[in-house]
TIVO-2410 file (N, C-alpha, C; in nm, 3 decimals):
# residues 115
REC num residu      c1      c2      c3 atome chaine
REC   1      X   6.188  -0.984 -22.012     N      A
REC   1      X   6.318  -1.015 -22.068    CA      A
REC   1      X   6.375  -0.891 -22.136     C      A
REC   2      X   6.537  -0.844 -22.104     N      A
REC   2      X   6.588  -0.750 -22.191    CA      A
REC   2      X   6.626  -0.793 -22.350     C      A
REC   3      X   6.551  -0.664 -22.431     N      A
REC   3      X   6.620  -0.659 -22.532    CA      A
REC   3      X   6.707  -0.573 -22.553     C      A
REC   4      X   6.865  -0.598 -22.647     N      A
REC   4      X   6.929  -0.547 -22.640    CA      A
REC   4      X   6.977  -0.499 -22.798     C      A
REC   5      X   7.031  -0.349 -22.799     N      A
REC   5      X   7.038  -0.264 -22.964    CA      A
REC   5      X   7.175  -0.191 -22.939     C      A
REC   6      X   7.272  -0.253 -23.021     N      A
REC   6      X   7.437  -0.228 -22.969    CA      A
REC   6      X   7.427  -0.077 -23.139     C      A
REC   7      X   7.509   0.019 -23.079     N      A
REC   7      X   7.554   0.090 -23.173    CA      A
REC   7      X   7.699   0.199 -23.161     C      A
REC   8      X   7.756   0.248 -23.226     N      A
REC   8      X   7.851   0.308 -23.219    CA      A
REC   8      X   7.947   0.233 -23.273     C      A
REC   9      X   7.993   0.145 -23.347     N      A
REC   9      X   8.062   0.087 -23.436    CA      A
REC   9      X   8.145   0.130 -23.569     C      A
REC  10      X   8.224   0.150 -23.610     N      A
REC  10      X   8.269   0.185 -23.765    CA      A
REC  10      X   8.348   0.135 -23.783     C      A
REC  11      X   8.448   0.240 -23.862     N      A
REC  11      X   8.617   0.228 -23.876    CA      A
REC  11      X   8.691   0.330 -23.830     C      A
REC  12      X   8.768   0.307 -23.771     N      A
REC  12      X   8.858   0.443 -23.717    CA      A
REC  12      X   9.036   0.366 -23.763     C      A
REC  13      X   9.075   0.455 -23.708     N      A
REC  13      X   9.253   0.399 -23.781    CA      A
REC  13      X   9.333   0.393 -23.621     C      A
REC  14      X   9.422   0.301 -23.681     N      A
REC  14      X   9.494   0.259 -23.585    CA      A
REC  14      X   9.525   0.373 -23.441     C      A
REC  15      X   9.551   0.328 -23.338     N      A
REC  15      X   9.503   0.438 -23.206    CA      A
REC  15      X   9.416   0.562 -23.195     C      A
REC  16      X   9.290   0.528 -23.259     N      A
REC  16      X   9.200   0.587 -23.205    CA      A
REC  16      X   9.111   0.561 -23.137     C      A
REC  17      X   9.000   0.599 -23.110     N      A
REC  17      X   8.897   0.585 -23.037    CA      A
REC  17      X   8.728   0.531 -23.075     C      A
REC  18      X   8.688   0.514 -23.016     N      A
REC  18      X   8.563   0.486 -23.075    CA      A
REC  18      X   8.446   0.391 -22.910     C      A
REC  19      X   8.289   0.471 -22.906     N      A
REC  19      X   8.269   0.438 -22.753    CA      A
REC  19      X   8.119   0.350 -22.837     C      A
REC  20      X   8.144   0.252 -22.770     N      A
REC  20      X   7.979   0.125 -22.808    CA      A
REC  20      X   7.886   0.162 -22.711     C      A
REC  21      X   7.766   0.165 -22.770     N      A
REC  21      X   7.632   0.178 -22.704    CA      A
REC  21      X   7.552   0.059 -22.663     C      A
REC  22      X   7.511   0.002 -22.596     N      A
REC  22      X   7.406  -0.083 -22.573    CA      A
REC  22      X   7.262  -0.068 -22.526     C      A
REC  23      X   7.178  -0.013 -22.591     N      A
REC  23      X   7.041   0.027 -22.529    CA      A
REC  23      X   6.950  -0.121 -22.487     C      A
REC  24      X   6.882  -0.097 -22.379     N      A
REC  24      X   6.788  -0.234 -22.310    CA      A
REC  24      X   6.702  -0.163 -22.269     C      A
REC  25      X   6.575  -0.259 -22.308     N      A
REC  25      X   6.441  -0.261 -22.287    CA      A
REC  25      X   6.420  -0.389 -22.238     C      A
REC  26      X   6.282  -0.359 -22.155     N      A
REC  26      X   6.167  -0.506 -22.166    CA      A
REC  26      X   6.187  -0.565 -22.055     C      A
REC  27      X   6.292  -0.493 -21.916     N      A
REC  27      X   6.312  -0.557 -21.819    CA      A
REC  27      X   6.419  -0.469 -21.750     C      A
REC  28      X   6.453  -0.511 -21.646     N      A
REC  28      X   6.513  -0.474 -21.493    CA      A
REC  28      X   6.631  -0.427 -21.532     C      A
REC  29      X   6.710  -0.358 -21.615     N      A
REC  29      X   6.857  -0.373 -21.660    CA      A
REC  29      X   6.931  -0.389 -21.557     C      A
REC  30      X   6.900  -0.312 -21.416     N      A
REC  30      X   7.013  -0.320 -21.284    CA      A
REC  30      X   7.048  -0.451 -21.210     C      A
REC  31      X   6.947  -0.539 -21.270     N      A
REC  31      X   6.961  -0.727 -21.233    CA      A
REC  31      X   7.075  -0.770 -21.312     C      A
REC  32      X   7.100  -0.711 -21.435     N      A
REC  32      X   7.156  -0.814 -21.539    CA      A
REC  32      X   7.327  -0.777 -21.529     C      A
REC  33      X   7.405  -0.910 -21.523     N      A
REC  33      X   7.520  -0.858 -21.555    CA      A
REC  33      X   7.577  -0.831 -21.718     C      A
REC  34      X   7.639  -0.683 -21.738     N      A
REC  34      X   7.605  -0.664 -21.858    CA      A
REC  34      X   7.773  -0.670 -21.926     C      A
REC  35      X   7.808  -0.718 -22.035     N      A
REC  35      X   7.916  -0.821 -22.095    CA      A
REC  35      X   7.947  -0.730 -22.213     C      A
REC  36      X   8.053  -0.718 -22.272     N      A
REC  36      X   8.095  -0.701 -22.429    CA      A
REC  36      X   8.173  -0.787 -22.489     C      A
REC  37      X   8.125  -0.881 -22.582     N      A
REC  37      X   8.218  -0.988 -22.647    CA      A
REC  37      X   8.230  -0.950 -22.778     C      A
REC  38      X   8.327  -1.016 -22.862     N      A
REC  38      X   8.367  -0.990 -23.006    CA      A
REC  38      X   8.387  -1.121 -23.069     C      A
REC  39      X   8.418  -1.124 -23.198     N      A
REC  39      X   8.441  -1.253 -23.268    CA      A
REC  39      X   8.472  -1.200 -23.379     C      A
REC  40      X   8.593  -1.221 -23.457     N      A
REC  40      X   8.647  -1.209 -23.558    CA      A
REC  40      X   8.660  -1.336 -23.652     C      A
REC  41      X   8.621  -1.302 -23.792     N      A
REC  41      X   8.605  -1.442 -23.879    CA      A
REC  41      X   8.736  -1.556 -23.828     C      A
REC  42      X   8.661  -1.682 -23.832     N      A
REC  42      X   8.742  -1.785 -23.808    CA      A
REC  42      X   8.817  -1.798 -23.659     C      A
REC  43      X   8.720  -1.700 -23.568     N      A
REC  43      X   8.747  -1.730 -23.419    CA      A
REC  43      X   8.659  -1.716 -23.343     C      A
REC  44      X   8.650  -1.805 -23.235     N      A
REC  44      X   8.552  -1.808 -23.173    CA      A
REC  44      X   8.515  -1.655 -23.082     C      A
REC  45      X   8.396  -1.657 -22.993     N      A
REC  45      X   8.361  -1.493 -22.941    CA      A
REC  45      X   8.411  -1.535 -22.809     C      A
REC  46      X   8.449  -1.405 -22.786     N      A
REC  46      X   8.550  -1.423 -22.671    CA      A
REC  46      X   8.504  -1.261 -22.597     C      A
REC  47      X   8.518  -1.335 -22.457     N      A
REC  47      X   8.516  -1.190 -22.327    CA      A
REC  47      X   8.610  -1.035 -22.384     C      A
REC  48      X   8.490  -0.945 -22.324     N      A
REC  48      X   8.605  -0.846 -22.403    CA      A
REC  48      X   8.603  -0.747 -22.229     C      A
REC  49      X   8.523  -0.719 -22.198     N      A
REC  49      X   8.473  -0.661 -22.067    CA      A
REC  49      X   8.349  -0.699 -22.005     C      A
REC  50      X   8.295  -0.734 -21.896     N      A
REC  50      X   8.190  -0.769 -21.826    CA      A
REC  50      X   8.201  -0.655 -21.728     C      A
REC  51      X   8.080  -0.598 -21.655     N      A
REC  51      X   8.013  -0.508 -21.560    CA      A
REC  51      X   7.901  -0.618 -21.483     C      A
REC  52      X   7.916  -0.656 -21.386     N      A
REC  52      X   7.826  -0.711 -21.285    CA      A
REC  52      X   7.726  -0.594 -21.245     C      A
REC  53      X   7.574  -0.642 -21.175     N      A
REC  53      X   7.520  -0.560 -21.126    CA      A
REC  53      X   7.549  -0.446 -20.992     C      A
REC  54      X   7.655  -0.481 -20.941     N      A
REC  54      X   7.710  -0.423 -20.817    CA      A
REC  54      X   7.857  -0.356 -20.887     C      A
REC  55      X   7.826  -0.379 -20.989     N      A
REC  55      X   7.950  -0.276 -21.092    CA      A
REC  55      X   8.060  -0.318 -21.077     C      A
REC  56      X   8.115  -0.506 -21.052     N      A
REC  56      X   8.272  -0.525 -20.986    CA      A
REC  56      X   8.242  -0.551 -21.182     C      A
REC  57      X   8.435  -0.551 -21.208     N      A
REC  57      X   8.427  -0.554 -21.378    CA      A
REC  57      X   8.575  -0.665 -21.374     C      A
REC  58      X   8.580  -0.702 -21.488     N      A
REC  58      X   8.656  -0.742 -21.530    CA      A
REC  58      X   8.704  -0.765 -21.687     C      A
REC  59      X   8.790  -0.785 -21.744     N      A
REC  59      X   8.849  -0.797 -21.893    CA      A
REC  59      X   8.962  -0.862 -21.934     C      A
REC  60      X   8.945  -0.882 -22.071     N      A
REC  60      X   9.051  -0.953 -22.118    CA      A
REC  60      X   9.167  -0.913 -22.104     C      A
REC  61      X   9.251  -0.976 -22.062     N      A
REC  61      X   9.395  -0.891 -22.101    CA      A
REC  61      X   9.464  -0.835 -22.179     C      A
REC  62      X   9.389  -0.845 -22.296     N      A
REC  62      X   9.427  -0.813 -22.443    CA      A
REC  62      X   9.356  -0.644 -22.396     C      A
REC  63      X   9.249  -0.638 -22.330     N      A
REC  63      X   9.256  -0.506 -22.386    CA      A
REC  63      X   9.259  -0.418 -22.193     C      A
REC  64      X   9.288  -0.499 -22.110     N      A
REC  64      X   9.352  -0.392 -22.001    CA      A
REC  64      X   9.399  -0.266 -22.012     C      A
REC  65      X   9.373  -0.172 -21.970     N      A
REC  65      X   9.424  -0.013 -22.003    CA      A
REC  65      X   9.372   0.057 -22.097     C      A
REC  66      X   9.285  -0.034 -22.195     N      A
REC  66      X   9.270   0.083 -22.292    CA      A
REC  66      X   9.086   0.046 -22.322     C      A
REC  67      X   9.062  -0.033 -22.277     N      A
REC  67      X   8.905  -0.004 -22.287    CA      A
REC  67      X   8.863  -0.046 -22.152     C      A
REC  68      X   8.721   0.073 -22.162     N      A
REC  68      X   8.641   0.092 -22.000    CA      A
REC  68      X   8.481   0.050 -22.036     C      A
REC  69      X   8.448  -0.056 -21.958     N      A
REC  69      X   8.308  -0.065 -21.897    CA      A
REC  69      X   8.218   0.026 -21.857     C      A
REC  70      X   8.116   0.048 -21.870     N      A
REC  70      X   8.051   0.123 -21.763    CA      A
REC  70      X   7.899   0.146 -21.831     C      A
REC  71      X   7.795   0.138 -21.719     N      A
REC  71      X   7.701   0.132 -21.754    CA      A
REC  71      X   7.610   0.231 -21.679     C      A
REC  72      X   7.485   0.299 -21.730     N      A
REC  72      X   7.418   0.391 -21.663    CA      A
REC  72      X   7.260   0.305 -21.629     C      A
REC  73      X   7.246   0.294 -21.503     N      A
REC  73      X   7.125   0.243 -21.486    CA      A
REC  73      X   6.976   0.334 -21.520     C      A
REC  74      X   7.031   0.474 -21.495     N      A
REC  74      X   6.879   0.517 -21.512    CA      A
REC  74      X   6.865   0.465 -21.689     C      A
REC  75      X   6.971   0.491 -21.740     N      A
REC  75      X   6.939   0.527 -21.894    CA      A
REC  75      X   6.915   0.374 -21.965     C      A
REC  76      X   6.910   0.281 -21.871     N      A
REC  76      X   6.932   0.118 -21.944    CA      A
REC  76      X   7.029   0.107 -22.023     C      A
REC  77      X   7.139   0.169 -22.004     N      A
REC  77      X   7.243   0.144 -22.139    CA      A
REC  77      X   7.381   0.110 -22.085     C      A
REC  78      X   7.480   0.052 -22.158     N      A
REC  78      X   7.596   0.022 -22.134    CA      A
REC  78      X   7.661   0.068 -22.233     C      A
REC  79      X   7.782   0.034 -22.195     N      A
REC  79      X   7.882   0.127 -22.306    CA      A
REC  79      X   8.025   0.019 -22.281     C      A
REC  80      X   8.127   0.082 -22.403     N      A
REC  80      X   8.253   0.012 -22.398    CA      A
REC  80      X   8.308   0.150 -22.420     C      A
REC  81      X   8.393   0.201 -22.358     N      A
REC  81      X   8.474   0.291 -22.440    CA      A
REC  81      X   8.617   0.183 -22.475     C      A
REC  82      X   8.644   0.278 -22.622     N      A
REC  82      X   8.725   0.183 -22.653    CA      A
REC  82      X   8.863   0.252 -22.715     C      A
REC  83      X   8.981   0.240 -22.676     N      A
REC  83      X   9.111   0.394 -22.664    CA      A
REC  83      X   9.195   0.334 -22.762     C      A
REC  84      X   9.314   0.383 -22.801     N      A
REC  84      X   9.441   0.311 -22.830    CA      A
REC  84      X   9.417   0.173 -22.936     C      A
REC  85      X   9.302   0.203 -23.044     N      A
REC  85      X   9.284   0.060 -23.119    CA      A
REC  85      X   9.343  -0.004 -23.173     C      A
REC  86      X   9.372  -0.118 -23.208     N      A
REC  86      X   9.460  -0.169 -23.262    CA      A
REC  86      X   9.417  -0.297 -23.365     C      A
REC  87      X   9.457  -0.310 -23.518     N      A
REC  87      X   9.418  -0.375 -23.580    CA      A
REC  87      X   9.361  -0.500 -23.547     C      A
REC  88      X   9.413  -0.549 -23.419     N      A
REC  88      X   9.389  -0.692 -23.390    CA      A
REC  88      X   9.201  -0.671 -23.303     C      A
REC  89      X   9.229  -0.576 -23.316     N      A
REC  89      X   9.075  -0.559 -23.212    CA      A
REC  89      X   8.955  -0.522 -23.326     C      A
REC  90      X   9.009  -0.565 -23.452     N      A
REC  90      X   8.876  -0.569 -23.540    CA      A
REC  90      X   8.811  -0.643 -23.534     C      A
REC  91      X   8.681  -0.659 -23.519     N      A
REC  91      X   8.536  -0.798 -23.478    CA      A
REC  91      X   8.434  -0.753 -23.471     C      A
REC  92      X   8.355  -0.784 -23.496     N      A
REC  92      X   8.174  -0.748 -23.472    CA      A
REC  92      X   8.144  -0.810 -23.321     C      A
REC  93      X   8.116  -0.659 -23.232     N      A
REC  93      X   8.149  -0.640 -23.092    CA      A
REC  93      X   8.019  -0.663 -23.061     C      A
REC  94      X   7.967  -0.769 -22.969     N      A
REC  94      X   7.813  -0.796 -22.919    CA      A
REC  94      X   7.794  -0.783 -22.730     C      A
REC  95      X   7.685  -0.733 -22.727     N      A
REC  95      X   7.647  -0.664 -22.616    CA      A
REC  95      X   7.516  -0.818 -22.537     C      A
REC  96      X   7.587  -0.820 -22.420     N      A
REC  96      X   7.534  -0.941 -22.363    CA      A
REC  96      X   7.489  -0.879 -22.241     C      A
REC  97      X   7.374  -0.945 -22.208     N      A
REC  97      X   7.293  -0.957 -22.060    CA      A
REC  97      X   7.246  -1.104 -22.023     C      A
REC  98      X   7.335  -1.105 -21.878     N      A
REC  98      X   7.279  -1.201 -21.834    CA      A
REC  98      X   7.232  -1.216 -21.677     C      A
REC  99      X   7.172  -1.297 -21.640     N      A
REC  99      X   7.136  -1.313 -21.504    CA      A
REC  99      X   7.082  -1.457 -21.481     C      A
REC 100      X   7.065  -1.518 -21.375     N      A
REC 100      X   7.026  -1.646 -21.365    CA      A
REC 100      X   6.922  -1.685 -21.437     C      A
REC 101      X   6.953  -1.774 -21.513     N      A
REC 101      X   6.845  -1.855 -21.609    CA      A
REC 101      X   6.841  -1.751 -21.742     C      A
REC 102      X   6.902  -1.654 -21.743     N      A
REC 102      X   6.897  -1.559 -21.870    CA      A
REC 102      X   7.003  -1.562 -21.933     C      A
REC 103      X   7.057  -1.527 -22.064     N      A
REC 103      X   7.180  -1.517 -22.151    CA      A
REC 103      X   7.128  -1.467 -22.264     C      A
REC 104      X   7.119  -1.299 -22.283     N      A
REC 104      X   7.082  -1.220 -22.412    CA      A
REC 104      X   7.187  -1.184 -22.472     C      A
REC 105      X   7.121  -1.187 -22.610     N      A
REC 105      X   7.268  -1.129 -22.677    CA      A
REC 105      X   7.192  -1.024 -22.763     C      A
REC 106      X   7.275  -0.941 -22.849     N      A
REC 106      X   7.222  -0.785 -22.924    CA      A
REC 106      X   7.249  -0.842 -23.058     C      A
REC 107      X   7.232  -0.761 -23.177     N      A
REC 107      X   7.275  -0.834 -23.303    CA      A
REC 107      X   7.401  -0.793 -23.376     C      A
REC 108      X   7.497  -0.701 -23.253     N      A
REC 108      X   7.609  -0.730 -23.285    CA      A
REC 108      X   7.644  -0.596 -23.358     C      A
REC 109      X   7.733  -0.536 -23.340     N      A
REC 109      X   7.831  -0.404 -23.420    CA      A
REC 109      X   7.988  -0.418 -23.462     C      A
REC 110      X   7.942  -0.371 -23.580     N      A
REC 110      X   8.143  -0.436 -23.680    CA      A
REC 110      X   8.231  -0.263 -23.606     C      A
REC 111      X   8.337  -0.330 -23.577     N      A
REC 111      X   8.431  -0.271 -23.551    CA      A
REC 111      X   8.553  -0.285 -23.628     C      A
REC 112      X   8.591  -0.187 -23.752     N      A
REC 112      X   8.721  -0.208 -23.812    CA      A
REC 112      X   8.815  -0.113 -23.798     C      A
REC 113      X   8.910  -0.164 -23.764     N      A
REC 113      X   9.068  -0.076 -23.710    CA      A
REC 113      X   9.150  -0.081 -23.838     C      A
REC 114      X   9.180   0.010 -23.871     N      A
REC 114      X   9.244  -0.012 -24.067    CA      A
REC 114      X   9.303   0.121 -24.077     C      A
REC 115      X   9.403   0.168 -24.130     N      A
REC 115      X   9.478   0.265 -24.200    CA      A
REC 115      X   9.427   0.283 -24.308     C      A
***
């Protein structure tokens, strides 16, 4: 089973940048389809970008154009880059793997967008 250790998180100010790490152990990472969700107090966690194992992707529409997927198989890691931030995209950003009969989650990195 993968375990998963999300980092690269802070505060940066409104349109900047900032790229999430996801390191995995303990299993196959190139099986798993690998996910970035968020949740901000008093809302539920919601899709932010997914990477399938054959690398097709998809994302929320909220953040189309300005954040990228992408994952390196040798290195077991995934990433979010994340462009153009915007206050509304503050949440503690969690790094998911899944595959049939599996659904991992990481323990999660705060992301605050603030002036």
């Amino acid at each position: 089973q993968v375990q998963l250790v999300e980092s690269g998180g802070g505060l940066v100010q409104p349109g900047g940048s900032l790229r999430l790490s996801c390191a995995a152990s303990g299993s196959i990472f190139s099986f798993y389809t690998m996910g970035w969700y968020r949740q901000s107090p008093g809302k539920q966690r919601e899709l932010v970008a997914r990477m399938s194992s054959g690398s097709s992707t998809n994302y929320a529409d909220s953040v189309k154009g300005r954040f990228t997927i992408s994952r390196d198989n040798a290195k077991n890691t995934a990433y979010l880059q994340m462009n153009s931030l915007k206050p509304e995209d503050t949440a503690v950003y969690y790094c998911n793997a899944a595959k049939i009969g599996y659904n991992i989650w990481g323990q999660g990195t705060q992301v605050t967008v603030s002036s």
